[in-house]
Every structure is written in structure tokens, then in C-alpha cells.
LOTOR-82187 format. One record per atom (N, C-alpha, C): x, y, z; atom name; residue in one letter. Coordinates in pm, 1 decimal, always signed. Example, Ala and Ser with C-alpha at 12.3 -4.5 7.8 and 13.67 -1.06 7.14 Angstrom:
BEGIN
+----------+----------+----------+------+-----+
|        x |        y |        z | atom | res |
+----------+----------+----------+------+-----+
|  +1319.0 |   -569.0 |   +780.0 |    N |   A |
|  +1230.0 |   -450.0 |   +780.0 |   CA |   A |
|  +1320.0 |   -330.0 |   +780.0 |    C |   A |
|  +1285.0 |   -225.0 |   +708.0 |    N |   S |
|  +1367.0 |   -106.0 |   +714.0 |   CA |   S |
|  +1290.0 |     +3.0 |   +787.0 |    C |   S |
+----------+----------+----------+------+-----+
! end
This chain:
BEGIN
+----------+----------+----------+------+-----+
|        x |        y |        z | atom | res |
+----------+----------+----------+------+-----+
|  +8971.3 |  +9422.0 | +11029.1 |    N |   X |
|  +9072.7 |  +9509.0 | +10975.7 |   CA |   X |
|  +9082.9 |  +9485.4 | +10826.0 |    C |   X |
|  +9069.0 |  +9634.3 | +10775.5 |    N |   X |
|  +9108.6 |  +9604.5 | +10580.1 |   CA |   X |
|  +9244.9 |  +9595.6 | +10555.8 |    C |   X |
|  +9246.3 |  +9479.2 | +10507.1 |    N |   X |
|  +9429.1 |  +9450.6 | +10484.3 |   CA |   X |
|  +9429.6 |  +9511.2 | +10367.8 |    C |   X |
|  +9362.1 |  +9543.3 | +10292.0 |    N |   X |
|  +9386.0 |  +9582.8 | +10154.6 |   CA |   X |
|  +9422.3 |  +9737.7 | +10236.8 |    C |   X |
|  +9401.0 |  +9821.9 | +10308.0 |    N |   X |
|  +9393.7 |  +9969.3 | +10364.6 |   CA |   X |
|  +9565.3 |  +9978.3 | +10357.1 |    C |   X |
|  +9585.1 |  +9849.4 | +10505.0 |    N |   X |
|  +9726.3 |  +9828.5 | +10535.6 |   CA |   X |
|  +9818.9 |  +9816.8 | +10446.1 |    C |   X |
|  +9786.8 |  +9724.5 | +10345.6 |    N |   X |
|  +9853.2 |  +9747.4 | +10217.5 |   CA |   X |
|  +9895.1 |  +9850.4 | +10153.9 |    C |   X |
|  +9812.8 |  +9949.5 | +10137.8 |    N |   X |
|  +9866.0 | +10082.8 | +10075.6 |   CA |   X |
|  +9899.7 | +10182.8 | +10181.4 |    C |   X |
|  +9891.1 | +10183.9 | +10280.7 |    N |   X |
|  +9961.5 | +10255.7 | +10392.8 |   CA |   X |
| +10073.5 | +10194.9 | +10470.3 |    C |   X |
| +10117.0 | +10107.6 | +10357.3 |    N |   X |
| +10228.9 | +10014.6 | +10449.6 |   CA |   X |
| +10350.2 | +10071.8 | +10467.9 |    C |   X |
| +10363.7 | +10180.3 | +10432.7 |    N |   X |
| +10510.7 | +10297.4 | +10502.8 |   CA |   X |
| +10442.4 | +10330.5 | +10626.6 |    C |   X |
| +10374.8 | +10333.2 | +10663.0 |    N |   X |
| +10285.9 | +10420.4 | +10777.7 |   CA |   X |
| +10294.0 | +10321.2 | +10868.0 |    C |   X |
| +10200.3 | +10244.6 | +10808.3 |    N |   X |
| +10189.9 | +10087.5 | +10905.2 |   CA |   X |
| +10303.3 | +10058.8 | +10972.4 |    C |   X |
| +10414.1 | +10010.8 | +10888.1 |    N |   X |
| +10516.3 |  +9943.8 | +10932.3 |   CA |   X |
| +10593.0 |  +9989.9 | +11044.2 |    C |   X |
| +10591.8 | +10119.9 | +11091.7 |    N |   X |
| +10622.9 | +10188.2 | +11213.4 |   CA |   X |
| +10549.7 | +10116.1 | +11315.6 |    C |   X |
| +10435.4 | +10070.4 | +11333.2 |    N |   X |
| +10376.6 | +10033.5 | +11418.2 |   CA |   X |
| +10403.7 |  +9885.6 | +11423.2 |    C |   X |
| +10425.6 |  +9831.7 | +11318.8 |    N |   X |
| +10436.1 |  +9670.3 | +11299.6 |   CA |   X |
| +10582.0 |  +9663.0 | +11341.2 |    C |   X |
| +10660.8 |  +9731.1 | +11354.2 |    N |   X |
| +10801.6 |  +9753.0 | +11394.6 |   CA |   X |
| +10836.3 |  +9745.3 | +11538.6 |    C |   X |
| +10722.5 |  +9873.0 | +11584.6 |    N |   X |
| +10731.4 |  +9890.4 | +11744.0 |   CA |   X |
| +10677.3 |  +9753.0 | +11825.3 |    C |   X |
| +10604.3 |  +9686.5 | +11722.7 |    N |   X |
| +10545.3 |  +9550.1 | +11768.4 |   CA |   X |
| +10604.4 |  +9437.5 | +11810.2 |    C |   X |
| +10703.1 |  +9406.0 | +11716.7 |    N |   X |
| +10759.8 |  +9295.5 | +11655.7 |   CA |   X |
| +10920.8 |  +9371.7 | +11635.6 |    C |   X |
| +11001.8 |  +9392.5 | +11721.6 |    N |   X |
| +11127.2 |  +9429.3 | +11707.4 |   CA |   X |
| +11218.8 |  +9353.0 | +11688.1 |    C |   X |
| +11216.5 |  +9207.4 | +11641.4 |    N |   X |
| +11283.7 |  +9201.9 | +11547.0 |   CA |   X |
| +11306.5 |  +9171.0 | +11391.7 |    C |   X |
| +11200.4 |  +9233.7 | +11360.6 |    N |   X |
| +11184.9 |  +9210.8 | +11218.0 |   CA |   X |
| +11246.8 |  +9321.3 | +11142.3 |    C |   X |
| +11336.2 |  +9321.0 | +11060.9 |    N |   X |
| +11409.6 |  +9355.7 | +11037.1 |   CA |   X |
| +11350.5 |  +9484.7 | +10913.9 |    C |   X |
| +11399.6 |  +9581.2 | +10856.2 |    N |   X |
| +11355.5 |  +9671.1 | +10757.9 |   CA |   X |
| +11329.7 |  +9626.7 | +10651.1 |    C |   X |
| +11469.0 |  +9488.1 | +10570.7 |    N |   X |
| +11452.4 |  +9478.4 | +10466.0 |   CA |   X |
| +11270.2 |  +9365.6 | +10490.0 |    C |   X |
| +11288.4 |  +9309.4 | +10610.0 |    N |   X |
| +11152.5 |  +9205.4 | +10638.8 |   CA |   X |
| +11027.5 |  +9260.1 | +10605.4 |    C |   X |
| +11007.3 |  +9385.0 | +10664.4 |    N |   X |
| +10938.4 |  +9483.1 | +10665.9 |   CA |   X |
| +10898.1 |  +9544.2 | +10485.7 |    C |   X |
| +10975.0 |  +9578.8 | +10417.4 |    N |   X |
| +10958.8 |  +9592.3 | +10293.7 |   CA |   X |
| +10924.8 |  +9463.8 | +10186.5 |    C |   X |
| +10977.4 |  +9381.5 | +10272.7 |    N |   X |
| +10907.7 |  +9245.3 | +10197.9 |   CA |   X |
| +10804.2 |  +9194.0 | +10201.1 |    C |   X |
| +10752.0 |  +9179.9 | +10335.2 |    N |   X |
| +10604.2 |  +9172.9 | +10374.9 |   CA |   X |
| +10526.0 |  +9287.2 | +10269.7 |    C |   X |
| +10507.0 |  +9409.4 | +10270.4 |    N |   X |
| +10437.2 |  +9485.9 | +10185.3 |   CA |   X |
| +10329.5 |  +9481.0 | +10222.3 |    C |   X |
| +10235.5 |  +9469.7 | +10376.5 |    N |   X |
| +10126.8 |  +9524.1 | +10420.5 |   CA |   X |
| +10099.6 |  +9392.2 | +10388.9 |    C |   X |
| +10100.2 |  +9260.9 | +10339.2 |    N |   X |
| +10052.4 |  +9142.0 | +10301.7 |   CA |   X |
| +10045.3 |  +9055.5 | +10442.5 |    C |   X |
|  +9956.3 |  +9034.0 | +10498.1 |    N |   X |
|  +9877.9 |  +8958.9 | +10589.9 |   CA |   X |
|  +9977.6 |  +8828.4 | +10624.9 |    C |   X |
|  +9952.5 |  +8730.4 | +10526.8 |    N |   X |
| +10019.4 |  +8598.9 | +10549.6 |   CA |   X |
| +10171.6 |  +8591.9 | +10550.6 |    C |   X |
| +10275.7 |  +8729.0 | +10478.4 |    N |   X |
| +10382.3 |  +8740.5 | +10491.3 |   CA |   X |
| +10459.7 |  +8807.4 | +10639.7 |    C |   X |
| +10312.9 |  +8868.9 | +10710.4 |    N |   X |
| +10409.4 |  +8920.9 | +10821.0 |   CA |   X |
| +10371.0 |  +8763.3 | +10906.0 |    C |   X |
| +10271.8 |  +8705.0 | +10919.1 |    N |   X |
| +10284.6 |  +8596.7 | +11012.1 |   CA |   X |
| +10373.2 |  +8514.5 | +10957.6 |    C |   X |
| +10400.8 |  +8487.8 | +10860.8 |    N |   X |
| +10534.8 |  +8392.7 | +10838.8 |   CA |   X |
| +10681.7 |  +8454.3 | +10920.7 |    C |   X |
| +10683.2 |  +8598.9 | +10855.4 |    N |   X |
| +10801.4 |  +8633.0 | +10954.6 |   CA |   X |
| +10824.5 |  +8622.6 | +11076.2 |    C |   X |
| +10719.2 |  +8691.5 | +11127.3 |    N |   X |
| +10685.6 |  +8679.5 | +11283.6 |   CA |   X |
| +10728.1 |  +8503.0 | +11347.7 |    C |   X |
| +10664.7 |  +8474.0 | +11308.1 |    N |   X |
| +10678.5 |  +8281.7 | +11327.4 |   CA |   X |
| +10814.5 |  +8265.1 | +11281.6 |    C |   X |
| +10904.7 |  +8297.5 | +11210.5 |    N |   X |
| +11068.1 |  +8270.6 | +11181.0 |   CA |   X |
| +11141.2 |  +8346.0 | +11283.2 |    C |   X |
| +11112.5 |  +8453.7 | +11286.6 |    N |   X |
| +11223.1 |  +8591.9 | +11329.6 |   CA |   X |
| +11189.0 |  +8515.5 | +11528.6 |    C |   X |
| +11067.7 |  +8526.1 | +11567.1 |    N |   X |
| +11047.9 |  +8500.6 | +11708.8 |   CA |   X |
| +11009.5 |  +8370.5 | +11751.6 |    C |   X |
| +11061.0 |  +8270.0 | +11659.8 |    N |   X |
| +11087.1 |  +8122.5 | +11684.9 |   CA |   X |
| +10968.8 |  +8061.1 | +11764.1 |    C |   X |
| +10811.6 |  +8119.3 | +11714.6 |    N |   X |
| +10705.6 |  +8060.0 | +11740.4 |   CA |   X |
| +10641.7 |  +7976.1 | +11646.8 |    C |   X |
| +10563.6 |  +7877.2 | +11700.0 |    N |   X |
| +10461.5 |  +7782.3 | +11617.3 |   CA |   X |
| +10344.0 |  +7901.2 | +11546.0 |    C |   X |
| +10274.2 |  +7878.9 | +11431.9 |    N |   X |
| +10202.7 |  +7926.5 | +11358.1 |   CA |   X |
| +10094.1 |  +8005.3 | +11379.8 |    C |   X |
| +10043.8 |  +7951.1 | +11492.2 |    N |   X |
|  +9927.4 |  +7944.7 | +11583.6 |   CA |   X |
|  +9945.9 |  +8082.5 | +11648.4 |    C |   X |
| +10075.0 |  +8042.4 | +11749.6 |    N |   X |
| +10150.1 |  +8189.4 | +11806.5 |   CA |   X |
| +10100.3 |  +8324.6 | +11745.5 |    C |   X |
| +10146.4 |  +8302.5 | +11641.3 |    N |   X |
| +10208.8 |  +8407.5 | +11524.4 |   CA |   X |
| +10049.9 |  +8495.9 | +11474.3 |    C |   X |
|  +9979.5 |  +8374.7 | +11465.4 |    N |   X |
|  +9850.5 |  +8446.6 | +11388.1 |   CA |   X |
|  +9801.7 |  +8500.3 | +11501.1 |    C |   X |
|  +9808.3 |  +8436.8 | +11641.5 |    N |   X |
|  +9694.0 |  +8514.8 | +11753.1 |   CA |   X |
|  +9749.7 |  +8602.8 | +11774.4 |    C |   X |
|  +9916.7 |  +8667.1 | +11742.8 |    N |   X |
|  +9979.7 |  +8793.1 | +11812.0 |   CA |   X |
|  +9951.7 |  +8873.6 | +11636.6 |    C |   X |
|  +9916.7 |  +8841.7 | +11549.7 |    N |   X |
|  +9872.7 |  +8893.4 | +11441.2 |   CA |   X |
|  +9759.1 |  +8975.3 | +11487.7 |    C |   X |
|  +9616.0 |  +8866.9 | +11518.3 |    N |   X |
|  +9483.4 |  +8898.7 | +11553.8 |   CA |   X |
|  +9484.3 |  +8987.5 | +11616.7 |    C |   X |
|  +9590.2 |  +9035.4 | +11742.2 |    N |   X |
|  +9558.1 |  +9113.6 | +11830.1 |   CA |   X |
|  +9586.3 |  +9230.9 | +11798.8 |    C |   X |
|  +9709.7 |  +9264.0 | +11758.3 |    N |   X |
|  +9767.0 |  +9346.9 | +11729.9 |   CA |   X |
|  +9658.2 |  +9402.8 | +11608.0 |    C |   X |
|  +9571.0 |  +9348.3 | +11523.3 |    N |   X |
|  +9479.5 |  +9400.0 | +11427.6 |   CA |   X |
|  +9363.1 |  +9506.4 | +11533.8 |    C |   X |
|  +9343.0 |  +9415.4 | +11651.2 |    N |   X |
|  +9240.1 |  +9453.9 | +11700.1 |   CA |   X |
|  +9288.3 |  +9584.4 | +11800.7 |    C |   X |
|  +9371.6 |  +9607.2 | +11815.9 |    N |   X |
|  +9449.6 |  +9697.9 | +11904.3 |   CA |   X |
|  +9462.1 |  +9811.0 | +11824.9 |    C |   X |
|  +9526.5 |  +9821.9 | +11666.2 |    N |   X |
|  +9565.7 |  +9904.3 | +11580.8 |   CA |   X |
|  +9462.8 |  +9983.6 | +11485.1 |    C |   X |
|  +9329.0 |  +9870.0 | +11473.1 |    N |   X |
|  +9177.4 |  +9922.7 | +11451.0 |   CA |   X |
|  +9166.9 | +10008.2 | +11561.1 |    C |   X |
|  +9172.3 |  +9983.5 | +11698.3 |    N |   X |
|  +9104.5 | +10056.3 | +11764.6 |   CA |   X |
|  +9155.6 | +10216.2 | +11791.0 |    C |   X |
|  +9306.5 | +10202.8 | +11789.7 |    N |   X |
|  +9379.6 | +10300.2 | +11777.8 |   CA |   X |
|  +9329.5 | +10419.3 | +11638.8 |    C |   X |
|  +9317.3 | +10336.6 | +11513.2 |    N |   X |
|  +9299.2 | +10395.6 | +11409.7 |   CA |   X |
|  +9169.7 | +10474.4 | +11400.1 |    C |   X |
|  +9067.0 | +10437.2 | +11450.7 |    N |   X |
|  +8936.3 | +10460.7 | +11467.2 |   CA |   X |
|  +8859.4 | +10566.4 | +11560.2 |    C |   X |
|  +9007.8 | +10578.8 | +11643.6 |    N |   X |
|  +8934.8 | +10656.0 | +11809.2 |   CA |   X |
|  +8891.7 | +10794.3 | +11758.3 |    C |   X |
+----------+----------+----------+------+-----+
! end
């Protein structure tokens, strides 16, 4: 997945990163800014997981949202 893509479609994105991850909040969401290492930090705060957690529900959700994007 091009994070740099996500980055500039991150109004778009974030609908989906939303429906994902419900509780990350709007202003969270505008803070992250399509930036990779800022949504797994949230993710790992907001849903009180270890790091690890956070990046493999990252990974997937990349690989799920490519595939979606692509069909």
C-alpha cells in the first residue's frame, strides 16, 4: 500500500479508517493526516492494545483496503 496515495486522499480515507477503528475520534483522525505511524500510535492508545496489536490490525486493514481499491 502507497502511504504517500493515503496521504493525499486522507479525507476519503479516513471514512474507511473510521468505519475500522470506531473509536478514534475526528479530531484523531485529522491528526493522523494519512501518516502511517500516527494512526498505529492511536489505534494502540484509543483500543488499549500492545504495539504489535496495532500494527497487525494496521497490516490488514492495508491489505483489505488495497484490495477493495483495486477491484
Amino acid at each position: 500500500m502507497n502511504w504517500r496515495r493515503i496521504e493525499g486522499d486522507w479525507n476519503n480515507v479516513k471514512v474507511a479508517v473510521s468505519e475500522q477503528w470506531d473509536l478514534l475520534s475526528d479530531d484523531q483522525l485529522d491528526r493522523i493526516g494519512g501518516k502511517r505511524e500516527q494512526l498505529v500510535r492511536c489505534i494502540q492508545e484509543c483500543h488499549g492494545m500492545i504495539r504489535e496489536d496495532a500494527e497487525r490490525q494496521v497490516m490488514a486493514w492495508e491489505m483489505r483496503y488495497a484490495f477493495l481499491e483495486y477491484r
